[in-house]
C-alpha positions as CSV (number, residue, x, y, z in Angstrom):
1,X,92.8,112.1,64.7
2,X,91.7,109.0,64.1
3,X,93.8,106.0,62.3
4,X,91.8,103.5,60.0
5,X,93.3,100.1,61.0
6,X,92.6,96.6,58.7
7,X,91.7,94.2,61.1
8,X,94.1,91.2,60.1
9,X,91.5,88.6,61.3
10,X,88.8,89.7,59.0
11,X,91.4,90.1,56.2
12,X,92.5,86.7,56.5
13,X,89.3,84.4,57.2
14,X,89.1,83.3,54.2
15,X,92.8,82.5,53.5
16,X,93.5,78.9,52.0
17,X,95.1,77.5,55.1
18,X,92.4,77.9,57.0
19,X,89.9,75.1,54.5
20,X,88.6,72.1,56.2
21,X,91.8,69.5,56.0
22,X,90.5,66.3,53.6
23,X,90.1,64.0,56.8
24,X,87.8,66.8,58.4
25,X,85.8,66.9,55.1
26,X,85.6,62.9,55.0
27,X,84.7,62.8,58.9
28,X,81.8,65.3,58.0
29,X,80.5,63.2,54.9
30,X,80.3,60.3,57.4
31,X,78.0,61.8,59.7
32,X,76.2,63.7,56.7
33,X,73.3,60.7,57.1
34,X,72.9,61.6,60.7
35,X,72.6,65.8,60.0
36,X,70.1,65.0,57.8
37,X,68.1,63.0,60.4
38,X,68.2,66.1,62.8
39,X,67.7,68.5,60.1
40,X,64.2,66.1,59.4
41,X,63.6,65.7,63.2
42,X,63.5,69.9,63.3
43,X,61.8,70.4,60.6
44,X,59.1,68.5,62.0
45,X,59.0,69.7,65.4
46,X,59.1,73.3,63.9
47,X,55.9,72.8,62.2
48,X,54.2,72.3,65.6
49,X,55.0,75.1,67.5
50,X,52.6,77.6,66.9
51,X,50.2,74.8,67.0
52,X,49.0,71.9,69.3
53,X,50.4,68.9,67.2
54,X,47.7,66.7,65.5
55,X,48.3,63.3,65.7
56,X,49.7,63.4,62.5
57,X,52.1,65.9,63.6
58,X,52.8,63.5,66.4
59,X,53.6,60.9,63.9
60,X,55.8,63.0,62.0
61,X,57.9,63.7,64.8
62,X,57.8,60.2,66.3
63,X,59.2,58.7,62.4
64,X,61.8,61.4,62.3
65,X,62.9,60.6,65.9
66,X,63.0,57.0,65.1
67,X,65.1,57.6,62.1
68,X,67.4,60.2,63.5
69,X,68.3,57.4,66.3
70,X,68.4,54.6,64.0
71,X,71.3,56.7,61.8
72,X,72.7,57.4,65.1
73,X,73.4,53.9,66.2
74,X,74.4,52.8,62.3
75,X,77.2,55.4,63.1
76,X,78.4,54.1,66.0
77,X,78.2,50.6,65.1
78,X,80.1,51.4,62.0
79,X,83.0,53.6,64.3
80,X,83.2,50.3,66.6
81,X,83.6,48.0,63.8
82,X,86.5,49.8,62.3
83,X,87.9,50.4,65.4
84,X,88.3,46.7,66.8
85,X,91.6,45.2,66.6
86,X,92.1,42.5,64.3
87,X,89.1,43.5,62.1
88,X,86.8,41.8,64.2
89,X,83.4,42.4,64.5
């Protein structure tokens, strides 16, 4: 005979307690700028590979990389300001 068992982990994955805490949630809208940099970088190198990249293509990518680094760096400029004693910068 066979017993049918609730599996307590898939009862309770979605249970309150387990939301993103409000300092996760702010630590993801500060690095929202840089996702969507990747997200743009992917998108562009997905378009080339059932292809060889034209040298737009090659553009493309080459802009998106360029921006996805240049969000990058703003971010952890911005983490080493704050994070200097005294303020300074």
């Amino acid at each position: 005979m066979n017993h049918i068992v609730t599996v307590q982990d898939a009862v309770t994955a979605f249970a309150p307690w387990m939301e993103p805490t409000d300092a996760e949630l702010d630590v993801i809208e500060q690095e929202m700028p840089v996702i969507l940099a990747d997200v743009d970088l992917l998108d562009a190198q997905i378009v080339t590979l059932d292809r060889t990249p034209s040298e737009l293509d090659k553009r493309r990518i080459r802009r998106a990389r360029r921006r996805a680094l240049a969000v990058r760096v703003t971010l952890v400029n911005r983490a080493a300001r704050a994070s200097l004693p005294g303020g300074a910068a």
